[in-house]
C-alpha positions as CSV (number, residue, x, y, z in Angstrom):
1,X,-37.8,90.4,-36.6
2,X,-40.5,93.1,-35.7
3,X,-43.9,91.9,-35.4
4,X,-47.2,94.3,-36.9
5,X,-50.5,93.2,-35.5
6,X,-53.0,95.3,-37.2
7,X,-57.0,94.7,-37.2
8,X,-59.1,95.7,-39.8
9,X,-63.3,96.0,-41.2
10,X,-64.3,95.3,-44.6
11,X,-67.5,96.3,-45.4
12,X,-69.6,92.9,-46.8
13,X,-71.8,93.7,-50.2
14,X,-75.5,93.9,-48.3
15,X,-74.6,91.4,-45.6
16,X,-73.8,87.8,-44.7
17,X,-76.5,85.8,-42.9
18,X,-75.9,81.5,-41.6
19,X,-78.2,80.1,-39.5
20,X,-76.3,81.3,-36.2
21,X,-76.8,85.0,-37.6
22,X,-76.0,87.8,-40.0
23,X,-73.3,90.2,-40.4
24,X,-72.4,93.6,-42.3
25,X,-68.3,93.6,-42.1
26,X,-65.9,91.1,-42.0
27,X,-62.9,91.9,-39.1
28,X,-59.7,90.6,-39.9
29,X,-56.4,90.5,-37.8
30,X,-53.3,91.1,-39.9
31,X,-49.8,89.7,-39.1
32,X,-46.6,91.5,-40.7
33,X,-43.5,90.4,-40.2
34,X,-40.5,92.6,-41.3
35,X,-37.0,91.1,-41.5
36,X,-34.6,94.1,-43.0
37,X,-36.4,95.1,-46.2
38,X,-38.8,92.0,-46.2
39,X,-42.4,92.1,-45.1
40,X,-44.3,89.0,-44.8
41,X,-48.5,89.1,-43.9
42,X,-51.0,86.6,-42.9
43,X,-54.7,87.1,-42.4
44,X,-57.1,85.5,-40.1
45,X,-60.4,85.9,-39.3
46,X,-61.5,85.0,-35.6
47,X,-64.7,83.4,-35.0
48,X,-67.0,83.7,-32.5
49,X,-68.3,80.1,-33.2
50,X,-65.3,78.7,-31.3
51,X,-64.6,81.4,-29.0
52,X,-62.4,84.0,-30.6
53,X,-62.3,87.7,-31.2
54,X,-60.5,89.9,-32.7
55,X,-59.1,90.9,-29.0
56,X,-58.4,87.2,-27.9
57,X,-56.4,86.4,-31.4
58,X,-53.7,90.3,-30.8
59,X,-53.6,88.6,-27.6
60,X,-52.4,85.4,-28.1
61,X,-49.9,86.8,-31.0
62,X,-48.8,89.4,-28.7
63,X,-47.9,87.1,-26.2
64,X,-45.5,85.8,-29.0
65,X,-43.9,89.2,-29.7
66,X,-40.5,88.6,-28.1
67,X,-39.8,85.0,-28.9
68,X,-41.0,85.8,-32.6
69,X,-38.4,88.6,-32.2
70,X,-35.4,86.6,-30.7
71,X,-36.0,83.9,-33.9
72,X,-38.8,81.7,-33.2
73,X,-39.3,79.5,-36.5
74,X,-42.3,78.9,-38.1
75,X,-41.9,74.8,-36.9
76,X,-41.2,76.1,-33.5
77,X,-44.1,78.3,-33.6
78,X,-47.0,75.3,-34.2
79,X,-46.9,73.8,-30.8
80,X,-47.2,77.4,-29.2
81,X,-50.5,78.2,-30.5
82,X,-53.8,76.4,-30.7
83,X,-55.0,75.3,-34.1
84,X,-57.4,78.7,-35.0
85,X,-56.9,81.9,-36.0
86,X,-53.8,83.1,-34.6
87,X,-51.9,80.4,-35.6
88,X,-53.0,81.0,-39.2
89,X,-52.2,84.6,-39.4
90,X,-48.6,84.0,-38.0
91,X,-48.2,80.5,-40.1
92,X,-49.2,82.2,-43.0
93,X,-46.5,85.1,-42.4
94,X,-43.8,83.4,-42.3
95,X,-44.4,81.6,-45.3
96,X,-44.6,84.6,-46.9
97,X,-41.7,86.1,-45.3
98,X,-39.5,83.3,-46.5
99,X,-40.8,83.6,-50.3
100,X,-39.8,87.6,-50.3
101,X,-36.4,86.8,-48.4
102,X,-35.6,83.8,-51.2
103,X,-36.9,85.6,-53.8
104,X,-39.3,82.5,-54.5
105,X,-43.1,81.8,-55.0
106,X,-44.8,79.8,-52.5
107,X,-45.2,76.7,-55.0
108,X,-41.3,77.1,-55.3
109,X,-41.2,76.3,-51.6
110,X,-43.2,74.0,-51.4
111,X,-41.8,72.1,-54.5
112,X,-45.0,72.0,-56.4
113,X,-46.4,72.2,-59.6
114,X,-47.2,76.1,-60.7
115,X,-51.2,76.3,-59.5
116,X,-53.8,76.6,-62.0
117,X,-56.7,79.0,-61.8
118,X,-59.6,77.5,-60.0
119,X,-63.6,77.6,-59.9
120,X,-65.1,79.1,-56.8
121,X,-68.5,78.0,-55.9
122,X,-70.4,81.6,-55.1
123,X,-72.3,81.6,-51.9
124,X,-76.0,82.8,-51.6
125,X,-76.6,84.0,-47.9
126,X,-79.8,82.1,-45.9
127,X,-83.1,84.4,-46.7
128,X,-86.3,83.6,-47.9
129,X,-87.4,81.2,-50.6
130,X,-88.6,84.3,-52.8
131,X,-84.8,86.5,-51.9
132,X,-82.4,83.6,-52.8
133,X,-84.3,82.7,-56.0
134,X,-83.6,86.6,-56.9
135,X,-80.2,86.2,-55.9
136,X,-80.2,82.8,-57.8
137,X,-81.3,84.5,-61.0
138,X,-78.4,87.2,-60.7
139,X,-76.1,85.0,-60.3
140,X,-77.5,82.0,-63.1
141,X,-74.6,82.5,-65.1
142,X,-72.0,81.0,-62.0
143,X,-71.4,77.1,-62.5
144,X,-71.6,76.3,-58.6
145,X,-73.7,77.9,-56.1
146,X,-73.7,77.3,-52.2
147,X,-76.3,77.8,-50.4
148,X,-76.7,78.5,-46.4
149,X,-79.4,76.7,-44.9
150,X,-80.9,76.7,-41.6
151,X,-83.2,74.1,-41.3
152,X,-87.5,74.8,-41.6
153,X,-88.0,75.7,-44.9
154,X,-85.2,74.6,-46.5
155,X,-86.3,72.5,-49.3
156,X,-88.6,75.5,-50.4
157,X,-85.1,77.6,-50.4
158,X,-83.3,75.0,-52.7
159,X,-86.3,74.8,-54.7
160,X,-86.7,78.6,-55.4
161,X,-82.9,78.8,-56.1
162,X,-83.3,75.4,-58.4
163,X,-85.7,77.5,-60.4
164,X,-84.1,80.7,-60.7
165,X,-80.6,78.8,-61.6
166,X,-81.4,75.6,-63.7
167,X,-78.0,75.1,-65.0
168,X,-76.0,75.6,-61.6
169,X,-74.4,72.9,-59.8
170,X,-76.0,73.2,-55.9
171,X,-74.5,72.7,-53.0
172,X,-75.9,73.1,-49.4
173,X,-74.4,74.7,-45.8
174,X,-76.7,73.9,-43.2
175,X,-74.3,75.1,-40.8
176,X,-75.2,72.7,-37.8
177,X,-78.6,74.0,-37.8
178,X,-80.6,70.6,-38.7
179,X,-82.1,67.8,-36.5
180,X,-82.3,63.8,-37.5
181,X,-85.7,64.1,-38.2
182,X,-85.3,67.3,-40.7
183,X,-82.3,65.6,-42.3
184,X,-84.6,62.2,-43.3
185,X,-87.7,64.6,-44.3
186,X,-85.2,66.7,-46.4
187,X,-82.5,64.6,-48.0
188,X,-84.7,63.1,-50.7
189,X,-85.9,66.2,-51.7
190,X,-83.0,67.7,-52.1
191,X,-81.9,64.4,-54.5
192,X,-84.6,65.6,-56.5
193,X,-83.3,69.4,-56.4
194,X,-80.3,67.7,-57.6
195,X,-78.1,69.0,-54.6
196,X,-74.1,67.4,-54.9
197,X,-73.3,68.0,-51.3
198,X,-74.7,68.8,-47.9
199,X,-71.9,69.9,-45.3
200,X,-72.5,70.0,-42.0
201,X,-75.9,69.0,-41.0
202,X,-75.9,68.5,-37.3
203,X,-73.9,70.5,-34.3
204,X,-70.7,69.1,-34.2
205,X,-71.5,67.6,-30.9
206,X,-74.5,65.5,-32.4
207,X,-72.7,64.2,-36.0
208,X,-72.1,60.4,-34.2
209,X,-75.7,59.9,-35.9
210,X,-74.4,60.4,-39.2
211,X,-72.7,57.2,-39.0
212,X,-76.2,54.9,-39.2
213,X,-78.2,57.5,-41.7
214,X,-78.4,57.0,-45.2
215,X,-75.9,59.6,-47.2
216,X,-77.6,59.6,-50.6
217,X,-75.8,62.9,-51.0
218,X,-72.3,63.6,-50.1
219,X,-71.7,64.6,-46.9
220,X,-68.8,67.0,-46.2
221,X,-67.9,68.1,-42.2
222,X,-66.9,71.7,-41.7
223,X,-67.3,72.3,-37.9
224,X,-66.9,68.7,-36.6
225,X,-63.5,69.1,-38.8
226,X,-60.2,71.1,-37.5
227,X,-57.1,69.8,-37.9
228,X,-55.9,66.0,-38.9
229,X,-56.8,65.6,-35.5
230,X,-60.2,65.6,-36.0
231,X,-60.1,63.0,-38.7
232,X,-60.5,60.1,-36.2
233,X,-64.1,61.6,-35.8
234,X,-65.1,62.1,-39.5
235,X,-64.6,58.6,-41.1
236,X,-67.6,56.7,-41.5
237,X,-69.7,59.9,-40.7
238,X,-68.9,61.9,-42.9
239,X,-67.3,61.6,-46.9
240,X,-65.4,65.0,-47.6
241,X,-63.9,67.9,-45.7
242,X,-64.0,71.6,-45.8
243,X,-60.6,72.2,-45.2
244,X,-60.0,76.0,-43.5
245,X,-57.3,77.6,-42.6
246,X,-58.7,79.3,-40.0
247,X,-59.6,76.1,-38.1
248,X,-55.9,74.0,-39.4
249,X,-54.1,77.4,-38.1
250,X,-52.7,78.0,-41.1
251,X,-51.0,76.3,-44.4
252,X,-48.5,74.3,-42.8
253,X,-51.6,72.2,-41.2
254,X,-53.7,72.3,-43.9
255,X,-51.6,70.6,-46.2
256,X,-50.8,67.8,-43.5
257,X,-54.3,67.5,-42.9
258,X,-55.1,67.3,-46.7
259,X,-52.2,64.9,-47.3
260,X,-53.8,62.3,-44.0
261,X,-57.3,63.0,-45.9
262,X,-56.9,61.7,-48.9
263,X,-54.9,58.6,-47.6
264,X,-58.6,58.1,-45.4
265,X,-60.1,58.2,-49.0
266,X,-61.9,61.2,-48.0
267,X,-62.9,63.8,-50.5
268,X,-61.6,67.3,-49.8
269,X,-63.1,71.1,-50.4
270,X,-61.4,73.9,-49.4
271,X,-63.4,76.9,-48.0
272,X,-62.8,80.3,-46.7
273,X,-64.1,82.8,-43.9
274,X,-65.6,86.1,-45.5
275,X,-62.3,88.1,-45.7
276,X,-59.6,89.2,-48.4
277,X,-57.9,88.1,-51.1
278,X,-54.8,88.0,-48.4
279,X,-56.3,85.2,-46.8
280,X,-57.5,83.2,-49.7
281,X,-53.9,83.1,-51.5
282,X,-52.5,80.2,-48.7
283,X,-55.8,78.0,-49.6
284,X,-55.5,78.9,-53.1
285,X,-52.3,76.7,-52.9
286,X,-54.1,73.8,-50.8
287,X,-57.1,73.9,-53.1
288,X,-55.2,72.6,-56.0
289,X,-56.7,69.8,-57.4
290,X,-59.7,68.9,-54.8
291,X,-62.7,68.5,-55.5
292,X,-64.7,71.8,-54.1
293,X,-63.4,75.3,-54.4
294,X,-65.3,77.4,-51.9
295,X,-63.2,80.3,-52.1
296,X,-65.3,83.4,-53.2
297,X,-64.6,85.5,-49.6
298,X,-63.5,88.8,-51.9
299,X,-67.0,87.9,-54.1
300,X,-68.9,89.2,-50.9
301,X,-66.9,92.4,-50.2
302,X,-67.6,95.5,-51.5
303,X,-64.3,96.3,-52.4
304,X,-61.0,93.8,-51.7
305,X,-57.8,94.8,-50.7
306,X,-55.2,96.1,-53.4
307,X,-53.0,93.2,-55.8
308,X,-55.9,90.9,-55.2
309,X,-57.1,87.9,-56.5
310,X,-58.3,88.8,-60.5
311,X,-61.7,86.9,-60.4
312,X,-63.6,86.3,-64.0
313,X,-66.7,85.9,-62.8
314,X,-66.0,82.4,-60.6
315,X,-62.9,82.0,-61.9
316,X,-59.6,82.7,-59.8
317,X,-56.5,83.7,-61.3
318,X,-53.4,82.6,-60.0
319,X,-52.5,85.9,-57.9
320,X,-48.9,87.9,-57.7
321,X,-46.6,88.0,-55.3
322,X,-47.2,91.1,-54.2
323,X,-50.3,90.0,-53.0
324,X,-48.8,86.8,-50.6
325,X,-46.3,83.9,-51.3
């Protein structure tokens, strides 16, 4: 087995901005795998939020090299690496690996039902009231739109976007940046905005409150949820999950972590990092029948890799294998 570690830029269409900050590219690591004439590829993106780079994720892959080399398996493999980014990549490989060598589909493997398209919410980056009812209006004609947040102002922004997409469903990203106080000033507001969901609220370290406050809206962790390790933490705080596969470490995870999720009678979305249509053809698979496609990553490119998802509009095709799986 050789191992290809190859990082890569992809210019973002305008930029990206959360609450923690804003962004022009998104910078991938890929992982190829080549076993004779088969070449399997995973895609992660590391995040600075818990403590990656695109240096510390070739470094813990690297590391790997030579037992990847002398036959590690993809089992094997998931106790080596931390859930994150690395693992993802190299989970996500092998999967594909083993559809090109069996001359399967990833469904096939998995001994699933073929997938169905699937409708992406479209995100509309944090900016002012006035920008993201622009962007609202461009973008009337989507079904779902999720909005980052940030905390101050933040009813105004839902407001402006309510007005400049009547017909959308809304849902909200504050991306930890909200306090208790802002979160009972805000929440029956955004009722009145009509809002379906509000994931993550509070800093991960501060969601123990979310236990006692009222959850008029849905409530879905992102940051305060990893791996089905982190579910201990969620119930009772929390009602829904954003399920990525850059915080499971890849498919194999996510669908364990889906499967515990749903026995908790927790709702699940699946969401993406901004990155390629590479690394949204794993969660593709996992976002089969949930309840929140998030998804649109290749939306906020300028241009997305070649054999990649077919989008109409929100709408994601079920991709080909030459793309992944």
């Amino acid at each position: 087995m050789q191992v290809n570690l190859v990082d890569e830029s992809w210019l973002i269409e305008g930029s990206f901005t959360i609450s923690r900050g804003s962004r022009t590219h998104a910078n991938v690591v890929v992982v190829e795998l080549q076993q004779g004439e088969h070449i399997g590829r995973g895609e992660c993106v590391p995040y600075a939020r818990y403590d990656e780079s695109i240096e510390s994720v070739i470094a813990e892959l690297a590391a790997l090299k030579e037992q990847i080399a002398a036959g590690l398996t993809r089992q094997e493999m998931q106790s080596l690496l931390p859930a994150g980014a690395a693992r993802n990549a190299l989970d996500c490989a092998y999967w594909d690996l083993a559809c090109k060598k069996l001359g399967q589909r990833i469904w096939q493997q998995l001994e699933d039902p073929q997938p169905k398209p699937l409708m992406t919410a479209f995100t509309l980056s944090l900016d002012t009231p006035e920008r993201m009812k622009e962007a609202a209006i461009k973008n009337a004609h989507r079904p779902l739109l999720k909005l980052k947040l940030a905390g101050e102002g933040d009813v105004e922004r839902v407001a402006a976007v309510r007005e400049g997409s009547p017909n959308a469903r809304i849902i909200v990203d504050a991306n930890e940046g909200w306090n208790e106080q802002q979160y009972l000033t805000m929440v029956p507001e955004l009722v009145k905005l009509g809002v379906e969901m509000i994931e993550q609220p509070f800093p991960a370290s501060d969601d123990a409150a979310l236990a006692h406050l009222p959850r008029p809206i849905t409530l879905c962790a992102d940051e305060s949820c990893h791996d089905s390790s982190s579910l201990k933490n969620i119930i009772g705080r929390y009602d829904m999950i954003n399920i990525k596969l850059d915080k499971t470490g890849g498919l194999t995870e996510a669908i364990a972590l889906k499967e515990e999720a749903e026995k908790a009678g927790l709702q699940i979305m699946v969401g993406c990092m901004v990155a390629t249509s590479l690394a949204m053809a794993p969660a593709f698979i996992v976002a089969q029948n949930v309840q929140i496609v998030d998804l649109d990553g290749p939306l906020l490119l300028a241009e997305d890799r070649q054999s990649g998802i077919q989008f109409d509009e929100s709408l994601m095709n079920v991709y080909q294998a030459e793309l992944w799986g």
